[in-house]
C-alpha positions as CSV (number, residue, x, y, z in Angstrom):
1,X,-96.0,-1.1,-7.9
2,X,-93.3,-0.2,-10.2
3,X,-92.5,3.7,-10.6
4,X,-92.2,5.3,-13.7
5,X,-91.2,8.4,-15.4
6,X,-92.8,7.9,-18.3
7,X,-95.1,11.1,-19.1
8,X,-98.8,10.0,-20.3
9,X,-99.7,11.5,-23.9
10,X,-102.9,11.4,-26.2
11,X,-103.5,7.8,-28.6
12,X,-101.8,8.8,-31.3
13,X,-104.2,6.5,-33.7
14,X,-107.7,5.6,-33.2
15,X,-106.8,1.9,-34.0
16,X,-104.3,1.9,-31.1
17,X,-107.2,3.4,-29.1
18,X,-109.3,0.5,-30.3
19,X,-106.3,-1.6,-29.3
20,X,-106.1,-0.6,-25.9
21,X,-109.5,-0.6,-25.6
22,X,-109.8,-4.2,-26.6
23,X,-107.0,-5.7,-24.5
24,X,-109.5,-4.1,-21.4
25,X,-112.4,-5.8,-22.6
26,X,-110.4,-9.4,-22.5
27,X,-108.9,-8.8,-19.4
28,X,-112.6,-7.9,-18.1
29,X,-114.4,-10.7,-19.4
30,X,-111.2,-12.9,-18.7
31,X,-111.2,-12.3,-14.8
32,X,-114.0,-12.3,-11.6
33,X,-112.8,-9.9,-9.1
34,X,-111.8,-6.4,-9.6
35,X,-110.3,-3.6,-7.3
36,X,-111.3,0.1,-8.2
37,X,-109.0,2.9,-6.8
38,X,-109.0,6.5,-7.7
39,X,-106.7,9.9,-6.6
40,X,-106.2,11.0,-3.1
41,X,-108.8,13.8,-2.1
42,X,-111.2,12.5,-4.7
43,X,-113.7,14.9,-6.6
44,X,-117.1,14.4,-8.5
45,X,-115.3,13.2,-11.8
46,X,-112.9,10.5,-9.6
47,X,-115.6,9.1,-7.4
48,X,-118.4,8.9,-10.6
49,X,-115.6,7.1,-12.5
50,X,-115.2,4.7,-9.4
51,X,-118.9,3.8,-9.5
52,X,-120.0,3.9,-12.5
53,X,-117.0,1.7,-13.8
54,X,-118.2,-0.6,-11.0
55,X,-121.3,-1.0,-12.9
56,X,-120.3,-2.0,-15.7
57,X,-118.3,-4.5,-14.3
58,X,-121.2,-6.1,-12.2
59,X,-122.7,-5.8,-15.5
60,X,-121.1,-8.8,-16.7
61,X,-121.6,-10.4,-13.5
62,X,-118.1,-9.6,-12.2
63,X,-117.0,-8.8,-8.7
64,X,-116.1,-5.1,-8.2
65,X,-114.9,-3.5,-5.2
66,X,-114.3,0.0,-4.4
67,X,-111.3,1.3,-2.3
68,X,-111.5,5.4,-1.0
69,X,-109.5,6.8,1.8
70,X,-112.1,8.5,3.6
71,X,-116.2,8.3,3.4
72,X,-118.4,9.9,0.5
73,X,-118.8,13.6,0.9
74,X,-122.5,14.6,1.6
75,X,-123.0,15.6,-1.5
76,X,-122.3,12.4,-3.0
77,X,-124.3,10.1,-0.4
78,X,-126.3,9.2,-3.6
79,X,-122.9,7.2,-5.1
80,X,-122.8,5.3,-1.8
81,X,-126.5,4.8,-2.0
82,X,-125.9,3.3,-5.6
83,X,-122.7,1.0,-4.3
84,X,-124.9,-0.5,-1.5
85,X,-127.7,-1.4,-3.7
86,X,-125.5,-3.3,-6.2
87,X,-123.9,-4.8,-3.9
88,X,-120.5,-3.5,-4.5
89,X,-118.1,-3.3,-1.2
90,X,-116.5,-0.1,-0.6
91,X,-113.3,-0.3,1.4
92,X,-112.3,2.8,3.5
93,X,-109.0,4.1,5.5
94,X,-106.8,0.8,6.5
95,X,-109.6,-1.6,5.2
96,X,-108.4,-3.9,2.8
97,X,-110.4,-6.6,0.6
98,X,-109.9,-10.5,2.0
99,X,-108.6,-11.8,-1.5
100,X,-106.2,-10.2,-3.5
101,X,-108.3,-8.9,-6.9
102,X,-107.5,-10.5,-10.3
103,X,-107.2,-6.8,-11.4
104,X,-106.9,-3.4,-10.4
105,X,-108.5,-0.6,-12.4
106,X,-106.6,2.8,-11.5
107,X,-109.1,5.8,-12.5
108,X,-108.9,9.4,-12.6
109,X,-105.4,9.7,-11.4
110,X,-102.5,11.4,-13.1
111,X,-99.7,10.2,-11.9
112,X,-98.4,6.8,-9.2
113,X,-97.8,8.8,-6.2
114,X,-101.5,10.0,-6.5
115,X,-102.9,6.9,-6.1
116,X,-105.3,6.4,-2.9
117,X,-104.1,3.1,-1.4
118,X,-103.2,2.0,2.0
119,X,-100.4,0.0,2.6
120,X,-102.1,-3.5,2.4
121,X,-103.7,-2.3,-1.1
122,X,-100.3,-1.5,-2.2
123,X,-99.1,-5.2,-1.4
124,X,-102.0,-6.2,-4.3
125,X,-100.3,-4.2,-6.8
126,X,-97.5,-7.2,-7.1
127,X,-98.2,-9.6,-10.3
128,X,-101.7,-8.0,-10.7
129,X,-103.2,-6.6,-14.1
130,X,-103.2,-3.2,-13.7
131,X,-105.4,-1.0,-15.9
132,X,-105.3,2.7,-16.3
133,X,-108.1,5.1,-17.4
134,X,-107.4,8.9,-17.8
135,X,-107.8,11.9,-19.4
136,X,-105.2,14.1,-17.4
137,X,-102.6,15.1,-19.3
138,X,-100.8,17.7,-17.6
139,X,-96.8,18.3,-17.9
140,X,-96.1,15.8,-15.0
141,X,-98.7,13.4,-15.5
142,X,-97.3,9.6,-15.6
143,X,-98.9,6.8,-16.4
144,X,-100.0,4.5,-13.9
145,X,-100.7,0.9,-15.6
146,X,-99.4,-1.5,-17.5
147,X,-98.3,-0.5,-21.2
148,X,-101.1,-2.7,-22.6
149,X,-103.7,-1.2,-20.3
150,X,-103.1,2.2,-20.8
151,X,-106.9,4.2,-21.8
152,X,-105.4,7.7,-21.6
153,X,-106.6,10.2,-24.0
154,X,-107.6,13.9,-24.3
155,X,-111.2,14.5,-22.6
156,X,-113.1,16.9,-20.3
157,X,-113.3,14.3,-17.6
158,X,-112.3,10.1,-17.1
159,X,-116.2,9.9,-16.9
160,X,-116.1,11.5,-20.7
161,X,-113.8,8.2,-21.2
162,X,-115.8,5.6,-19.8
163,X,-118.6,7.1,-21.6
164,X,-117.0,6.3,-25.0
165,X,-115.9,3.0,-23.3
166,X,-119.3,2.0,-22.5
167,X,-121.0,3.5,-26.1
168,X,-118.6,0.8,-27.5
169,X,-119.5,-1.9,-25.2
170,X,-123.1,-1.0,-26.2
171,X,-122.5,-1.3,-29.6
172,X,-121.4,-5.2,-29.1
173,X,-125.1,-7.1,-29.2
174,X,-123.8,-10.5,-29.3
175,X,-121.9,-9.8,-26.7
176,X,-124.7,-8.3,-24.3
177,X,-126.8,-11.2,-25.3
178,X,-124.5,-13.5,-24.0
179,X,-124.1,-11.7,-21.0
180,X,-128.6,-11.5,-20.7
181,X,-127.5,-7.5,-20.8
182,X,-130.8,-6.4,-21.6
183,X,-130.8,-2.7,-21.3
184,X,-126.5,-1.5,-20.7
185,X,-127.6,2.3,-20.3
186,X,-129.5,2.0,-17.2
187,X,-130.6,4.9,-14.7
188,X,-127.4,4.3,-12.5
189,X,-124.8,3.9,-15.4
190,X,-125.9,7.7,-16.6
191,X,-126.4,9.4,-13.7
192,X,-122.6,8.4,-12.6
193,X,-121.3,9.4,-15.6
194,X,-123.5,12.6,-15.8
195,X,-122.4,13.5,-12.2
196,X,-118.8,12.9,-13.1
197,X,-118.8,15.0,-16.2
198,X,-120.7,18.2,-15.1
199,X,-118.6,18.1,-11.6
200,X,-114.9,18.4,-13.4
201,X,-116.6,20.7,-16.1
202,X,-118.2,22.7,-13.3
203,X,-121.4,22.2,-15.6
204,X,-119.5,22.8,-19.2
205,X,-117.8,26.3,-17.5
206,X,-114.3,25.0,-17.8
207,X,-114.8,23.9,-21.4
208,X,-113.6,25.8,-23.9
209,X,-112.4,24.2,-27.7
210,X,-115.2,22.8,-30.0
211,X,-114.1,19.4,-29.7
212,X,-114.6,19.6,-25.3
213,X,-118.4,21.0,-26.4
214,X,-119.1,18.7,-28.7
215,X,-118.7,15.8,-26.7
216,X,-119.8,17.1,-23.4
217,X,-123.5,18.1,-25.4
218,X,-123.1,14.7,-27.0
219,X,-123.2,12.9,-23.7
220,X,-124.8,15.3,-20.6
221,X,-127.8,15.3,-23.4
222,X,-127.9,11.5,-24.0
223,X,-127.9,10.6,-20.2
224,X,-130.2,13.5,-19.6
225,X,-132.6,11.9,-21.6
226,X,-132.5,8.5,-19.8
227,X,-132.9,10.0,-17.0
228,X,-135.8,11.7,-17.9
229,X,-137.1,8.5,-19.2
230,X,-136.8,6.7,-15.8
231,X,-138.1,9.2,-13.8
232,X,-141.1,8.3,-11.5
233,X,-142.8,11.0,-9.6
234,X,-142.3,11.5,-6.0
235,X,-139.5,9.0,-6.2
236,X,-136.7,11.9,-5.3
237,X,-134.4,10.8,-7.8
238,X,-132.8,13.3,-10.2
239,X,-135.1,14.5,-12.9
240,X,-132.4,16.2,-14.6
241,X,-129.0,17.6,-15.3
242,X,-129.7,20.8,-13.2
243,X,-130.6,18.7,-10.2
244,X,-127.3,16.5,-10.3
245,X,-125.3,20.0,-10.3
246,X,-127.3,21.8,-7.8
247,X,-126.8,18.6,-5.5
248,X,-123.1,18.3,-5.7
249,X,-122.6,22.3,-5.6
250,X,-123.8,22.1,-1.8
251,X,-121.4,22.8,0.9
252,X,-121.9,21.2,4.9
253,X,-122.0,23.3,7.2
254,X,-118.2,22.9,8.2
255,X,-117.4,23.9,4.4
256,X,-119.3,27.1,4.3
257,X,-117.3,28.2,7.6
258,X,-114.2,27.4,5.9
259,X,-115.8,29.4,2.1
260,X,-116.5,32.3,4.1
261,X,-113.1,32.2,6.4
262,X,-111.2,31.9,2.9
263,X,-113.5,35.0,1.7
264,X,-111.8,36.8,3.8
265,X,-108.5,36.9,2.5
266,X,-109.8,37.4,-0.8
267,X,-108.4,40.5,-3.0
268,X,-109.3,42.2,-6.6
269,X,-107.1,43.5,-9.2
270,X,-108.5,44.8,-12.6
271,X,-109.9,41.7,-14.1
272,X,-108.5,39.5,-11.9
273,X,-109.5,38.0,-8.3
274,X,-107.3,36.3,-6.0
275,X,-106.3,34.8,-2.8
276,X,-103.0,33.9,-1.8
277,X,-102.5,32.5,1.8
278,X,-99.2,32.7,3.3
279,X,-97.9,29.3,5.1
280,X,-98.5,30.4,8.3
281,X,-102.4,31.1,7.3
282,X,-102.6,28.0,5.3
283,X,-101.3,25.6,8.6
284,X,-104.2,27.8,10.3
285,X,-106.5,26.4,8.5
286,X,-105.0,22.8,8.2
287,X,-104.6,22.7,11.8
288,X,-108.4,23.2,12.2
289,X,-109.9,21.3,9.2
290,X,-109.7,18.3,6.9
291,X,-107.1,18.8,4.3
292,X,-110.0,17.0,1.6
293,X,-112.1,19.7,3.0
294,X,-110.5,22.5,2.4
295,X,-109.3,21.6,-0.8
296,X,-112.7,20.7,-2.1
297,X,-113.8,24.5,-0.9
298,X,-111.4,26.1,-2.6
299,X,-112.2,24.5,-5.9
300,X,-115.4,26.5,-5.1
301,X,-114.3,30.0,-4.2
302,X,-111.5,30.1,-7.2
303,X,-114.9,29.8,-8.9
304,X,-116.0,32.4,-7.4
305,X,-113.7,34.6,-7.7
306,X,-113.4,34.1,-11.4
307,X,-117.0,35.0,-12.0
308,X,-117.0,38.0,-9.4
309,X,-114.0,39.3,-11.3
310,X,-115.5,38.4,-14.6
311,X,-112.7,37.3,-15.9
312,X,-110.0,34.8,-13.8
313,X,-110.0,33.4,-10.3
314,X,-107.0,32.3,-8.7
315,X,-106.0,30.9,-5.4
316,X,-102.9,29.7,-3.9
317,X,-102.1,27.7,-0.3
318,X,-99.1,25.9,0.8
319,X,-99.6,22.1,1.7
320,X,-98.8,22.5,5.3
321,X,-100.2,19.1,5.9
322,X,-97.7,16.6,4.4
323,X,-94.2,16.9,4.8
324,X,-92.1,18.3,1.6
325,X,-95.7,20.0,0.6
326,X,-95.6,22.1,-2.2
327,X,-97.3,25.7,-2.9
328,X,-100.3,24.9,-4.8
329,X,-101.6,27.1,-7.5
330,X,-105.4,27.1,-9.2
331,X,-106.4,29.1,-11.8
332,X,-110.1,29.6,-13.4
333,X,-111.4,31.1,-16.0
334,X,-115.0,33.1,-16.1
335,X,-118.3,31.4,-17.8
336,X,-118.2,33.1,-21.4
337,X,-114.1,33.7,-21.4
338,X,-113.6,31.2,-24.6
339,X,-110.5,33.2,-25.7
340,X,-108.3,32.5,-22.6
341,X,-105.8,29.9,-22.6
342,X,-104.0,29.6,-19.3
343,X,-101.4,27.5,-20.3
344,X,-99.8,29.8,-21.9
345,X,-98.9,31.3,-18.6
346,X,-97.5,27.8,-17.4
347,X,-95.2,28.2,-20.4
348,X,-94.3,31.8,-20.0
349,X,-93.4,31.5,-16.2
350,X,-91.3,27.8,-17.6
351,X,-93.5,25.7,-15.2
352,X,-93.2,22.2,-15.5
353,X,-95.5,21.1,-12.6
354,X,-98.8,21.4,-13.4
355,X,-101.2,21.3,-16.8
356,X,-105.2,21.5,-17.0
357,X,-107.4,22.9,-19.6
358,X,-107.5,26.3,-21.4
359,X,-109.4,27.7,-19.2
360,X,-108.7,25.6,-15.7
361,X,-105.4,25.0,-14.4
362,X,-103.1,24.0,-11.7
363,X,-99.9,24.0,-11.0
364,X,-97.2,23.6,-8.3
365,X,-93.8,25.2,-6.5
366,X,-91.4,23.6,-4.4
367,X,-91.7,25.4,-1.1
368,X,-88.1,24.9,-0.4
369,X,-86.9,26.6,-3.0
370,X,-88.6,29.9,-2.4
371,X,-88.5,32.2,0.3
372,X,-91.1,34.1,1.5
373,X,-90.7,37.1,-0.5
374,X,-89.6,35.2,-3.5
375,X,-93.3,34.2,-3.8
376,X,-94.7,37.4,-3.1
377,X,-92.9,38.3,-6.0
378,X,-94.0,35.3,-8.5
379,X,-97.7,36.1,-7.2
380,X,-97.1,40.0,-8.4
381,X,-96.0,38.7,-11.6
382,X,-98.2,36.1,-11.8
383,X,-101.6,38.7,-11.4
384,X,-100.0,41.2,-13.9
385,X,-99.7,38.8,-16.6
386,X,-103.4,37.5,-16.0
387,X,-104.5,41.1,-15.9
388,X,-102.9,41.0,-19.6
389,X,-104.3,37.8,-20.7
């Protein structure tokens, strides 16, 4: 795959976003077999976007196939579950599809070296279609697929994106006829899109302009309904919204120890609660548990921490685990706090390396160009100014 620098940005039209979206429906009605990749250390919104993209496509009668480094967290057996019953292959670790795909759909992921691939799925990246769908548009995001392929626009979540993707799709009865697409909006299609949308929301906490509300309400309540529509008693399948986010919000066993172990390093100051692990505590923890692990858990105690504090929740850990690993930064904002805008603090400290939403970012620091108390010193900074916000 061919690198590039070139930062992602917003549609500046909506008929270029028609364009765009137009050049994918050719290329999917065009082509059989499809490869589906996502981030590294996939979340709710990545994985949803995997599946429920691989539904539309078998949709059509197409050939999906999904490729994930490591297997479905617990939580999200039910995504599995919904792969196996439609028959769509899910590659893991250094499995690799026989036939190279006719084209590669690259979700959820904001920049190349992101990508989840093993060295064989890399090779299928030569002279292959590659389309892109995204809504991350942080300060160092790049795109990922071709210039004509490109579905990148501002939205809560990439399962936000589909969603307009598939209302569109829906919208196109000749072509659902010809396909004998009866009903597009089945049981499956919403409740990977719903899981995918209240997951990177964290249920509509992170959202905080009109325009992230409106849509979220639009959609959570329109897939909510269906649903509710499909439901059969005593079935166990999800009812409702509620159920999909008490589901995903379960920890394993092994992720609890690690929530409560990371509890204890945790610290309060005025409005704000934090953690910040030193290197030597973060390879602690690396040395003993899945890197995926732990950085799926602490997505759920900067949570935490932000509604305990009632105001902002951040964490920070050093990426031990990979070699050149940077010291990464998360920073959430309290159900209710509509006024805060933490990008403003990305600006104010001249970081380059990171992005999110008003209320939910990230952002990153070289490790080798701070010493030790060079980033006690940031992290001071850093908690008076969101004392201030």
């Amino acid at each position: 795959m061919e690198d590039t620098s070139e930062k992602k940005q917003a549609f500046e039209s909506i008929s270029k976003k028609n364009a765009v979206l137009e050049n994918i429906l050719s290329v999917l009605l065009k082509n059989e077999s499809f490869l589906i990749l996502g981030h590294d250390g996939p979340d709710e919104d990545c994985i949803s976007s995997l599946v429920s993209m691989s539904l539309v496509l078998r949709k059509f009668g197409k050939k999906p196939c999904i490729y994930i480094q490591n297997q479905f967290p617990d939580q999200l057996l039910y995504m599995a579950n919904i792969c196996s019953y439609n028959k769509i292959p899910v590659f893991k670790n250094s499995e690799i599809p026989a036939e190279k795909p006719d084209v590669i759909f690259i979700l959820d992921t904001p920049k190349p070296s992101m990508i989840s691939a093993n060295h064989g799925i890399r090779e299928f990246f030569k002279n292959t279609i590659l389309v892109e769908i995204d809504h991350h548009l942080y300060s160092d995001a790049q795109y990922c697929g071709n210039p004509e392929y490109r579905y990148v626009d501002k939205a809560s979540s990439t399962c936000e994106l589909l969603s307009f993707i598939c209302c569109k799709l829906n919208k196109k009865k000749d072509l659902l006829k010809k396909y004998d697409i009866e009903e597009f909006f089945t049981r499956n299609i919403a409740l990977t899109l719903l899981t995918g949308m209240i997951g990177d929301t964290n249920f509509g906490l992170t959202l905080k302009t009109n325009r992230e509300r409106f849509f979220y309400t639009l959609f959570t309540k329109f897939f909510s309904e269906i649903l509710k529509k499909s439901y059969r008693e005593n079935s166990g399948n999800y009812s409702n919204i509620t159920d999909i986010f008490t589901t995903i919000q379960q920890l394993s066993p092994e992720e609890k120890e690690v929530y409560q172990k990371l509890l204890e390093f945790t610290h309060f100051s005025k409005q704000t609660g934090f953690i910040f692990l030193t290197e030597v505590q973060s390879r602690e923890f690396f040395e003993k548990y899945d890197p995926e692990l732990f950085v799926k858990v602490i997505k759920f105690v900067t949570d935490f921490l932000a509604e305990r504090s009632g105001k902002v929740g951040t964490t920070e850990y050093y990426e031990t685990f990979i070699e050149n690993g940077k010291i990464q930064y998360r920073l959430r904002a309290a159900r209710g706090c509509t006024n805060i805008d933490f990008r403003q603090i990305l600006n104010e400290f001249k970081i380059t390396d990171g992005g999110g939403h008003p209320g939910a970012v990230g952002f990153r620091l070289k490790k080798d160009k701070y010493t030790k108390t060079e980033v006690d010193d940031f992290n001071k900074k850093l908690i008076k100014k969101l004392n201030e916000i």
